[in-house]
VOPAGU-2260 file (C-alpha; in pm, 1 decimal, decimal comma):
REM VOPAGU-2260
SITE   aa  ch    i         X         Y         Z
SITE  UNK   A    0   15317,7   14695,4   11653,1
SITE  UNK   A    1   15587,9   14923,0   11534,0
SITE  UNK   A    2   15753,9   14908,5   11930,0
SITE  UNK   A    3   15700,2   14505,3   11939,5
SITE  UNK   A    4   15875,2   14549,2   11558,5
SITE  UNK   A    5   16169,1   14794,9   11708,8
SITE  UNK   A    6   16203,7   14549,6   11977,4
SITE  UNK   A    7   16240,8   14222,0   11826,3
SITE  UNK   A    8   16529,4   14400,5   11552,0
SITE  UNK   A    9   16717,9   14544,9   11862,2
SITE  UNK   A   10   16707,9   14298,5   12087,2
SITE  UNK   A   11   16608,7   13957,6   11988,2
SITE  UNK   A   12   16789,6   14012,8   11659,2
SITE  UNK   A   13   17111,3   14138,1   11761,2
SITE  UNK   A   14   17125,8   13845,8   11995,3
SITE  UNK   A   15   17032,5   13582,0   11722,5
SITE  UNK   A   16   17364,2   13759,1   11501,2
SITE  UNK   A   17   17555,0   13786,4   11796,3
SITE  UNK   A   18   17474,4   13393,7   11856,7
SITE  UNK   A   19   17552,5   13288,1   11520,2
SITE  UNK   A   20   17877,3   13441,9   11555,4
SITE  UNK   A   21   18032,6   13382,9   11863,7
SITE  UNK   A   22   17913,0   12959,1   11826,7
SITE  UNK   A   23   18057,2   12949,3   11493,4
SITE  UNK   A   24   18426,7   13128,5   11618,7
SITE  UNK   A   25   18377,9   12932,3   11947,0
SITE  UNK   A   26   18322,7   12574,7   11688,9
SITE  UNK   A   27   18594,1   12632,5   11448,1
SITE  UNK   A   28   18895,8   12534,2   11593,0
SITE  UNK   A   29   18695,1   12218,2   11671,7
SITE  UNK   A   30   18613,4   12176,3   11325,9
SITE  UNK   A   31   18964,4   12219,6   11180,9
SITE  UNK   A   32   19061,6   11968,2   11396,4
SITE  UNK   A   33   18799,0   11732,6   11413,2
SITE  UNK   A   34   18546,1   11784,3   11119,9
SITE  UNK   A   35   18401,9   11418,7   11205,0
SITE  UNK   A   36   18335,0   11156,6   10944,3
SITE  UNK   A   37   18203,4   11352,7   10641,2
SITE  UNK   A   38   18141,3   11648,0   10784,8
SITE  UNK   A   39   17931,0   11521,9   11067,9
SITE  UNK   A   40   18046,2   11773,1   11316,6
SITE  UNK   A   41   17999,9   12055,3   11135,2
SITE  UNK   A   42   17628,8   11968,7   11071,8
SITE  UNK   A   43   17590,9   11915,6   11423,0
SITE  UNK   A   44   17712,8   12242,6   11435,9
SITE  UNK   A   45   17461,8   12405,8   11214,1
SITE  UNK   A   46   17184,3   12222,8   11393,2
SITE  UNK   A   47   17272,7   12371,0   11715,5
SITE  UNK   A   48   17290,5   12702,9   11548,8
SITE  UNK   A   49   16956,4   12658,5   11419,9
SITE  UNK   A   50   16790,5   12585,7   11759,8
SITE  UNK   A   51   16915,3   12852,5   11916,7
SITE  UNK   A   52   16747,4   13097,1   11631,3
SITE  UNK   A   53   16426,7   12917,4   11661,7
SITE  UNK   A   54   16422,9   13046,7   11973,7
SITE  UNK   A   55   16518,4   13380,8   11919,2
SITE  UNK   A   56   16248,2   13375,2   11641,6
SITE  UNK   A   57   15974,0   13201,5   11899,9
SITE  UNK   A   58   16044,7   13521,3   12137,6
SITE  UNK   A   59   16024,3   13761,1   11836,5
SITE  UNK   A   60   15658,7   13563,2   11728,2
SITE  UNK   A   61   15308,3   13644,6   11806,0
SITE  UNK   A   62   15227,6   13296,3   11851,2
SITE  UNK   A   63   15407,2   12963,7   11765,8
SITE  UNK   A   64   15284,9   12621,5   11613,4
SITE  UNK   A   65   15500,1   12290,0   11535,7
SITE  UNK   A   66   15311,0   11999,6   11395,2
SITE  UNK   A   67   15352,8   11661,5   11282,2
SITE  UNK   A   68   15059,9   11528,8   11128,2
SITE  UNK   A   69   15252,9   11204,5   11035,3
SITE  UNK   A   70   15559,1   11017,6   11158,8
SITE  UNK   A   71   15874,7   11061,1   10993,6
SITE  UNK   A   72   16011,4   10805,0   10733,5
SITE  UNK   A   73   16241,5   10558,7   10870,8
SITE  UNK   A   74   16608,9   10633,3   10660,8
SITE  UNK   A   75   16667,0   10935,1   10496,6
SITE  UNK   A   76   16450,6   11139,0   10318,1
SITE  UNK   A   77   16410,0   11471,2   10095,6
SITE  UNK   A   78   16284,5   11728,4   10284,6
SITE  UNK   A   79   16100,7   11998,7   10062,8
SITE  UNK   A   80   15998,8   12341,6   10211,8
SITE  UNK   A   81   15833,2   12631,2   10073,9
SITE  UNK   A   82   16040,8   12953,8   10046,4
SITE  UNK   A   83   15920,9   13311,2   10187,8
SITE  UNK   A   84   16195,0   13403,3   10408,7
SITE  UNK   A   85   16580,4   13402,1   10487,0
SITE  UNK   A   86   16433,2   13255,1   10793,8
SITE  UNK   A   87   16334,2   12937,2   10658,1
SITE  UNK   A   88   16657,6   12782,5   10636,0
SITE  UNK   A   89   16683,8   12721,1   11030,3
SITE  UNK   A   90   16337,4   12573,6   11036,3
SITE  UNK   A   91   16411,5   12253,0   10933,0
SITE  UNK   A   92   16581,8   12238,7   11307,3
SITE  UNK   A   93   16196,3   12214,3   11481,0
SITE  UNK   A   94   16133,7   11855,6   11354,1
SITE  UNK   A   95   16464,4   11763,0   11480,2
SITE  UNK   A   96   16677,4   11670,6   11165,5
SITE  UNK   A   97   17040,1   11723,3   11258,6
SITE  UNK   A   98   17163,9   11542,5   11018,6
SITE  UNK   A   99   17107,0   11752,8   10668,1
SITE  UNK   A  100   17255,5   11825,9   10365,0
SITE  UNK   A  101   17177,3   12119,6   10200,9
SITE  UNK   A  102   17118,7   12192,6    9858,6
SITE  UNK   A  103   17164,2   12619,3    9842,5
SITE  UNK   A  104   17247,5   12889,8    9624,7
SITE  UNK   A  105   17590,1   13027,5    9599,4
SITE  UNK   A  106   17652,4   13311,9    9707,8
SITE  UNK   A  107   17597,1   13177,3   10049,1
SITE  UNK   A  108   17880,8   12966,3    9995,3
SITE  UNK   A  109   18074,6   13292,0    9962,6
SITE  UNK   A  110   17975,6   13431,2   10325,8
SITE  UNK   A  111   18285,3   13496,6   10564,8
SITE  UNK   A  112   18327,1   13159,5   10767,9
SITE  UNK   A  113   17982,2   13036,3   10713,0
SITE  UNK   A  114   18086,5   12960,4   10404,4
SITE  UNK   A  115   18330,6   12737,2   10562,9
SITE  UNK   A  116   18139,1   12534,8   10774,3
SITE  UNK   A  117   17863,0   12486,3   10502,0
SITE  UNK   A  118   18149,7   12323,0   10272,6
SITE  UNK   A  119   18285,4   12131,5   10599,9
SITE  UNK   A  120   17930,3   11991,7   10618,3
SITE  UNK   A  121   17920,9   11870,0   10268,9
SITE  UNK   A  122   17648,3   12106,7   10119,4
SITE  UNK   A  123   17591,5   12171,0    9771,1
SITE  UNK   A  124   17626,2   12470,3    9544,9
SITE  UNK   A  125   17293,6   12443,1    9351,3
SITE  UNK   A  126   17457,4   12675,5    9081,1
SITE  UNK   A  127   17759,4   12526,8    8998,9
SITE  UNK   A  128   17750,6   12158,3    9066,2
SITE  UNK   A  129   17668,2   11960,7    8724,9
SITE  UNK   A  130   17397,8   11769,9    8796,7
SITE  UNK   A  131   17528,1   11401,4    8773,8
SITE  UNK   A  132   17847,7   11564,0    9045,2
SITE  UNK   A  133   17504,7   11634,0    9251,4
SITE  UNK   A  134   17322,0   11312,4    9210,3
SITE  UNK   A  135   17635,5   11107,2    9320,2
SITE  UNK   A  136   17759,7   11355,1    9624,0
SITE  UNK   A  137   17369,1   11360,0    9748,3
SITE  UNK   A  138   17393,3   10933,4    9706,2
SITE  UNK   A  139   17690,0   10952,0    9935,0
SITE  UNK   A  140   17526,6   11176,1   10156,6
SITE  UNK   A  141   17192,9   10943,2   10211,8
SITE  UNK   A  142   17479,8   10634,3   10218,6
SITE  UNK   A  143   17614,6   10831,5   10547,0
SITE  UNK   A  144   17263,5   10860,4   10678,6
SITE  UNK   A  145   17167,2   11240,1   10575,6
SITE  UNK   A  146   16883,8   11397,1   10472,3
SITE  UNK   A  147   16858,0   11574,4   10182,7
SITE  UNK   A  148   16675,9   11966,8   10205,5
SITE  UNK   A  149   16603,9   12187,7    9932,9
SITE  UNK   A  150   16363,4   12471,8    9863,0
SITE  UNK   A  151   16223,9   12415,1    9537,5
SITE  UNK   A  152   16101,3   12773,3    9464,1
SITE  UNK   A  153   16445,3   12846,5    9482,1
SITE  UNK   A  154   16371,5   13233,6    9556,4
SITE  UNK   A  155   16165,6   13378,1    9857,5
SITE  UNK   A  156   16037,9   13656,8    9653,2
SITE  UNK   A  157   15762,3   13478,4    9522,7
SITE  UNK   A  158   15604,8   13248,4    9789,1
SITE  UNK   A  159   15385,4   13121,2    9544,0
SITE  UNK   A  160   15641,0   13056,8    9269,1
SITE  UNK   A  161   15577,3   12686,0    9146,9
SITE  UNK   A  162   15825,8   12419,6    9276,9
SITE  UNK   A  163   16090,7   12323,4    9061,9
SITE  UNK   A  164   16137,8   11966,1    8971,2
SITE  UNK   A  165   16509,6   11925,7    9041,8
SITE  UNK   A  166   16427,6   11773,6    9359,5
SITE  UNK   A  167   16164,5   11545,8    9308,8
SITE  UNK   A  168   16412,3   11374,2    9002,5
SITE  UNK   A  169   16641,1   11359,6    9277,4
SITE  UNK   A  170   16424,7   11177,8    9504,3
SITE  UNK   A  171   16294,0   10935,7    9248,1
SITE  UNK   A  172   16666,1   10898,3    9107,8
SITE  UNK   A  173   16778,1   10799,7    9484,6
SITE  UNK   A  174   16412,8   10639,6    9556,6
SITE  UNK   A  175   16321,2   10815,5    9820,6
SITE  UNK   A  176   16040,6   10947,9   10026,1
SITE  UNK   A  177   15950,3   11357,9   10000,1
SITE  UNK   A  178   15856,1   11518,6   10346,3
SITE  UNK   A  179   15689,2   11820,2   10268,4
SITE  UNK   A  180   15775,9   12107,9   10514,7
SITE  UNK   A  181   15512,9   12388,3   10491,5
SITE  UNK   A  182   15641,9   12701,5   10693,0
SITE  UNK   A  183   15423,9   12984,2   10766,3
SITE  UNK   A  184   15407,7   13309,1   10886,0
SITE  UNK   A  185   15797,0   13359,1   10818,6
SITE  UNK   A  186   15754,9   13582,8   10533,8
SITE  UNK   A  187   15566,7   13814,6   10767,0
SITE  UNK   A  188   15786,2   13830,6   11024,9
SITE  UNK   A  189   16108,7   13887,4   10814,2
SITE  UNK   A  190   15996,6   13971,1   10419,3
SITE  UNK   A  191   16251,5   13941,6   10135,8
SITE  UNK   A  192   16485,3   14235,5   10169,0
SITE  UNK   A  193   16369,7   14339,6   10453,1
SITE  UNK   A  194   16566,0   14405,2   10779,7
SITE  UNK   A  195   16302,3   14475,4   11077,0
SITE  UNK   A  196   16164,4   14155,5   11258,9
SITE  UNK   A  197   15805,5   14171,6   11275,9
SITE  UNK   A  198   15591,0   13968,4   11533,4
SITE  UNK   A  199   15428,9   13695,4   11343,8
SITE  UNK   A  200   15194,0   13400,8   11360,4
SITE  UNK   A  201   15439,4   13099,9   11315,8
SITE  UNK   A  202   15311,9   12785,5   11189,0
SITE  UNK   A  203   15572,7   12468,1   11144,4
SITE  UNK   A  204   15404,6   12138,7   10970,8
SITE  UNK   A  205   15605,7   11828,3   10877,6
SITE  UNK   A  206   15308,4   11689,7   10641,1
SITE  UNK   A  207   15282,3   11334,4   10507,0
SITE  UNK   A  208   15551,1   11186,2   10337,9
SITE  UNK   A  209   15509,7   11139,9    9921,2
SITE  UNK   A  210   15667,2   10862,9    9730,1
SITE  UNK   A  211   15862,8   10794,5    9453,6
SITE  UNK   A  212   15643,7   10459,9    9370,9
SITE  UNK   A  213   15281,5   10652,8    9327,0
SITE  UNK   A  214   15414,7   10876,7    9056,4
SITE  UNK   A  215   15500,2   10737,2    8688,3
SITE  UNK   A  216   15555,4   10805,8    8345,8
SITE  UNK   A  217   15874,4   11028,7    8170,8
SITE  UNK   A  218   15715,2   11288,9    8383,3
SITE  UNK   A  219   15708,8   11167,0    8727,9
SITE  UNK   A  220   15918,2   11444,2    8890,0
SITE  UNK   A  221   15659,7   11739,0    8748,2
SITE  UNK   A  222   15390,8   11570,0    8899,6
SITE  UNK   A  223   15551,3   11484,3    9253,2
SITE  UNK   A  224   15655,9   11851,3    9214,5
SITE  UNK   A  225   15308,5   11976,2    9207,9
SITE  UNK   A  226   15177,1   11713,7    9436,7
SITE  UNK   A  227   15414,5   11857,7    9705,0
SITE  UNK   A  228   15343,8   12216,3    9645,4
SITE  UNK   A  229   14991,1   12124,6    9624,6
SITE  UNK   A  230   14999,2   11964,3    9962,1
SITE  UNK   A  231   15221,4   12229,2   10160,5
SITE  UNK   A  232   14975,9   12542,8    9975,9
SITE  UNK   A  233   14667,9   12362,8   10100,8
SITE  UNK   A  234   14795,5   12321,7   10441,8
SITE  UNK   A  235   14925,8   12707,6   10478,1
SITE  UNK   A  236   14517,9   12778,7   10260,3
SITE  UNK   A  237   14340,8   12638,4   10582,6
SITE  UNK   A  238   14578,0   12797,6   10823,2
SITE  UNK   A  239   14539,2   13138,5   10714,1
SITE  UNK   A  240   14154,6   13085,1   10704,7
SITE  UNK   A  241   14111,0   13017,8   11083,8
């Protein structure tokens, strides 16, 4: 365990740095140049990056699962994830949505050229965008054909922290469909604040849409929040009992 561990750090992980870096320097001059129509490039980008750590993080795993228990909604969607690792971001990559607009924390914003291509590819500061600035950039984003992805827990300390409803009034705001994205095994293999890349059982599920229509009331949102969460814990429940 503690070799496979001192392996996957050294090797794999080095590599998945060393790719993020080098496809980024080797992509900007492209982007300055040709960014694409609102930012589509530089998404493209990012998607591209994300495959390639997916399979960095596949050879780093102990095994490795994608499912799709139901087909994807036709037009965009919200895609809502549960939150355990830093590793959760690229994810979203398996069910192949290259097309995404993220809604993130700061201080990512704030990281040396990433930083760049995330506001090239129209993502949102979570912390400092007023909320109706939000609602109409993510309506131009769905108008341009994105999706929309957020981690509702908002921190990957807690896996189990309850799902905040700024995404669900989002969804039901913009009227449309929640895909809830249960990732596990990711918190294993690379805990919060941790460094060393642990092999991992690695379980991907894009679960059944939820919609907007089969919640109402003044507090719709908090109960497509829990239905979500309620839906993605259950999933990860049976998982971890076979």
């Amino acid at each position: 365990m503690r070799v496979r561990t001192f392996l996957n750090t050294v090797l794999f992980g080095v590599w998945a740095v060393c790719w993020l870096a080098v496809s980024g320097l080797a992509a900007g001059p492209f982007l300055y140049i040709w960014p694409g129509k609102n930012g589509r490039n530089a998404r493209r980008l990012v998607y591209v990056q994300a495959k390639g750590i997916l399979f960095f993080m596949r050879l780093c795993s102990r095994s490795w699962r994608v499912e799709t228990p139901a087909p994807r909604p036709k037009g965009p969607c919200v895609v809502a994830a549960n939150h355990a690792s830093a590793l959760d971001l690229y994810t979203v990559a398996a069910f192949g949505y290259d097309n995404v607009v993220y809604i993130t924390k700061g201080w990512v914003f704030k990281l040396p050229f990433f930083g760049y291509v995330m506001r090239a590819a129209g993502y949102i500061d979570a912390q400092t965008t007023p909320p109706q600035e939000m609602l109409g950039r993510c309506r131009q984003a769905v108008q341009d054909g994105c999706d929309i992805v957020l981690f509702p827990q908002g921190s990957r300390k807690d896996p189990h922290a309850r799902f905040k409803s700024g995404a669900f009034y989002l969804a039901i705001e913009l009227g449309l469909p929640v895909v809830p994205l249960a990732i596990g095994g990711t918190g294993d293999m690379l805990p919060s604040g941790d460094i060393w890349l642990k092999p991992a059982d690695i379980v991907l599920a894009a679960l059944p849409p939820v919609y907007p229509a089969d919640f109402t009331g003044p507090l719709d949102h908090l109960h497509m929040a829990r239905a979500v969460k309620n839906r993605i814990m259950d999933y990860l429940h049976k998982e971890q009992k076979q």
